[in-house]
N, C-alpha and C positions, 0 to 999 in steps of 0.2 A: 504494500500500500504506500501509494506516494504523499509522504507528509509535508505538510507547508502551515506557516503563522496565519493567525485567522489577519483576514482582509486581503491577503497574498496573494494571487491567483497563481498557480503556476502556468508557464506557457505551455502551451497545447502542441502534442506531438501532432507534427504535420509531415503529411507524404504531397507531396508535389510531383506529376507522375504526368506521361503523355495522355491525354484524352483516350478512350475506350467507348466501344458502340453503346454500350450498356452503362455509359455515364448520360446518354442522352437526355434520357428526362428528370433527371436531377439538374444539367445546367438550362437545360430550357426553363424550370421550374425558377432558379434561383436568376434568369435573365428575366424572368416576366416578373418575380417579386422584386426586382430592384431597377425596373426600368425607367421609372419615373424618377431620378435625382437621387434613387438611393431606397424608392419605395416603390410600392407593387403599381403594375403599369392600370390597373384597374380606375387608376384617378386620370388619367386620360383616354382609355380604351373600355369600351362596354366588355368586350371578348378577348380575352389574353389570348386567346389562339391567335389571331390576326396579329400581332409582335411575335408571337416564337414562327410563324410559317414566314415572315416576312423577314426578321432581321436576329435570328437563332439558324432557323434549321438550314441556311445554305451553306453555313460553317461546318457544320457537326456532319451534313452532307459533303459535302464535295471539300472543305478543307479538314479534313480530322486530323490528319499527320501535322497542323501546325495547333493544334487547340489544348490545353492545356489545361489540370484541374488540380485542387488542394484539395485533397483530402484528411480529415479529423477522425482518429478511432473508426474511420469505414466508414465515414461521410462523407459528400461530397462538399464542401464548405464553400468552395468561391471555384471561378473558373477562368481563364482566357482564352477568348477565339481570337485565330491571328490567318492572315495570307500574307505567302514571301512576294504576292506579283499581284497587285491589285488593278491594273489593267488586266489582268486575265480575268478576275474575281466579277468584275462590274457585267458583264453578260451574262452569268450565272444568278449574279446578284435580281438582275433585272427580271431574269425568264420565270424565277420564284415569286415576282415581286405582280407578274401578270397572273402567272398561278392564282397567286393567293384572289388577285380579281374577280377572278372566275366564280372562284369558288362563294366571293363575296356576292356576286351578281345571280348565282345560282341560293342564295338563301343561308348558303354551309355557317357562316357565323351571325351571331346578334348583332346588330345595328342599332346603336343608337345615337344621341346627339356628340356623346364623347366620338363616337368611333368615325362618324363625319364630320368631326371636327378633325381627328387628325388627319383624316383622310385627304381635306383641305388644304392644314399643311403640309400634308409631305409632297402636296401636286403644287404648291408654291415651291418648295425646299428644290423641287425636280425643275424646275421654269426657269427659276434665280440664277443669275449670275455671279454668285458668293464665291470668293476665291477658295482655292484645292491646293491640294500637295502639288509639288514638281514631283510627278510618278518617277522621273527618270532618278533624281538623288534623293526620294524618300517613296519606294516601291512598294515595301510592306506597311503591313498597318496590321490594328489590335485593337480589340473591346475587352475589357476586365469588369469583372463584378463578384462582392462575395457576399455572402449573406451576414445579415444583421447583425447576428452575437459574433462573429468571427473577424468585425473590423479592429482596426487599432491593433494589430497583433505579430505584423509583419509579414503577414501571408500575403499580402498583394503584389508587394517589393518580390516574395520567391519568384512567384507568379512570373513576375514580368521581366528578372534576372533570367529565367530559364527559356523564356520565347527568345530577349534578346541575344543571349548563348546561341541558340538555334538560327535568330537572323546572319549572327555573325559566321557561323562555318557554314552555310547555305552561301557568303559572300553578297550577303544584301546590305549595299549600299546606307541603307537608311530606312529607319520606319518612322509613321506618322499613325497620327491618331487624334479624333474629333473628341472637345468633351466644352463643359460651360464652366465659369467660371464661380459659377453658385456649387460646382463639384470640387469647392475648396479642398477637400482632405486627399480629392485625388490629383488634382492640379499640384498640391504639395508632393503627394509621391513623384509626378514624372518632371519636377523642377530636380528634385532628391537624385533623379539620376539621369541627368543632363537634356531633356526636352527641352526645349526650347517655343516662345510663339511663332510661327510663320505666319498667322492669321490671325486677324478677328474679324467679326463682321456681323451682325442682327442676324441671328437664325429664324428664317423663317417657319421652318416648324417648331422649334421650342416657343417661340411667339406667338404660334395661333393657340395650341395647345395648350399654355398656360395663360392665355388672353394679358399678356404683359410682354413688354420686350425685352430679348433674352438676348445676350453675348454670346455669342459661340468663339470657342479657340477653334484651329488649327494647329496642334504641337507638335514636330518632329525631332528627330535625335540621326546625329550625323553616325554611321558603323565605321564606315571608309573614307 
């Protein structure tokens, strides 16, 4: 039995391990509970199915060799989906993204005023001429998220040490990654390990979405 001072917590053994088919719905689960800023996407989405088929499942689809999960005592605690070639990714991205349409037009999810609302922005976010990564010297990219009790603990940092590890013997140039700057605690991890801004600019959909206007970064980290 592991003994510790009351108030102490000890830190939590953590396996940090490649993505596996059978982690699937535990990180879809923990990307639709934290897709709103850090909370369940349900505060802008009638139907969490419509965020995991649209912006989850082409990861754990067609990139699983780059996604990554923390694992707690056989939990899946937090996760990172990541692509080394995001010029390849955006067709994939898109063909899932008319899927999900479909499937929207055919009835498959609930509808309501949240889910056309986002719906709204993300066909502004798609119109906008919001500036992007230079693909060419920031290729790869990453989305991270961990569940609730598991923040503040250093799992995100493994997390994102071990995709970068992976950027770098793959010989990828540079990764980027989209986040707001209301995601203070994450915007601190990737200053922690040398992101940089490339961007800012009024997000269109975090703006319709939250009916206020939202900053969005662009942050990259040079590998080469």
């Amino acid at each position: 039995m592991r003994m510790h001072q009351a108030g102490v917590h000890p830190a939590p053994d953590v396996t940090v391990r490649g993505f596996e088919p059978h982690d699937a719905a535990a990180v879809h689960r923990i990307g639709a509970d934290t897709a709103h800023f850090g909370d369940p996407v349900e505060a802008i989405m009638d139907d969490r199915q419509v965020f995991i088929d649209v912006f989850m499942r082409p990861y754990t689809t067609h990139c699983p060799a780059t996604c990554w999960v923390a694992e707690v005592e056989g939990q899946v605690a937090g996760y990172l989906t990541g692509c080394l070639d995001t010029a390849a990714f955006d067709p994939l991205f898109r063909r899932g993204l008319l899927r999900a349409a479909g499937r929207l037009l055919a009835g498959r999810y609930r509808v309501g005023r949240r889910t056309l609302r986002a719906g709204v922005g993300y066909l502004r976010e798609l119109a906008s001429r919001h500036p992007r990564a230079d693909l060419a010297a920031y290729p790869a990219h990453l989305h991270i998220n961990l569940s609730a009790p598991f923040r503040g603990q250093g799992i995100g940092r493994r997390l994102m040490l071990a995709y970068l590890d992976q950027c770098r013997a793959a010989s990828a140039p540079g990764v980027h990654l989209s986040t707001s700057e209301r995601n203070a605690a994450a915007v601190r991890l990737y200053r922690s390990l040398g992101f940089d801004v490339l961007h800012r600019y009024p997000a269109p959909y975090l703006s319709t979405v939250n009916r206020q206007a939202v900053e969005a970064l662009i942050m990259g980290l040079r590998l080469a």
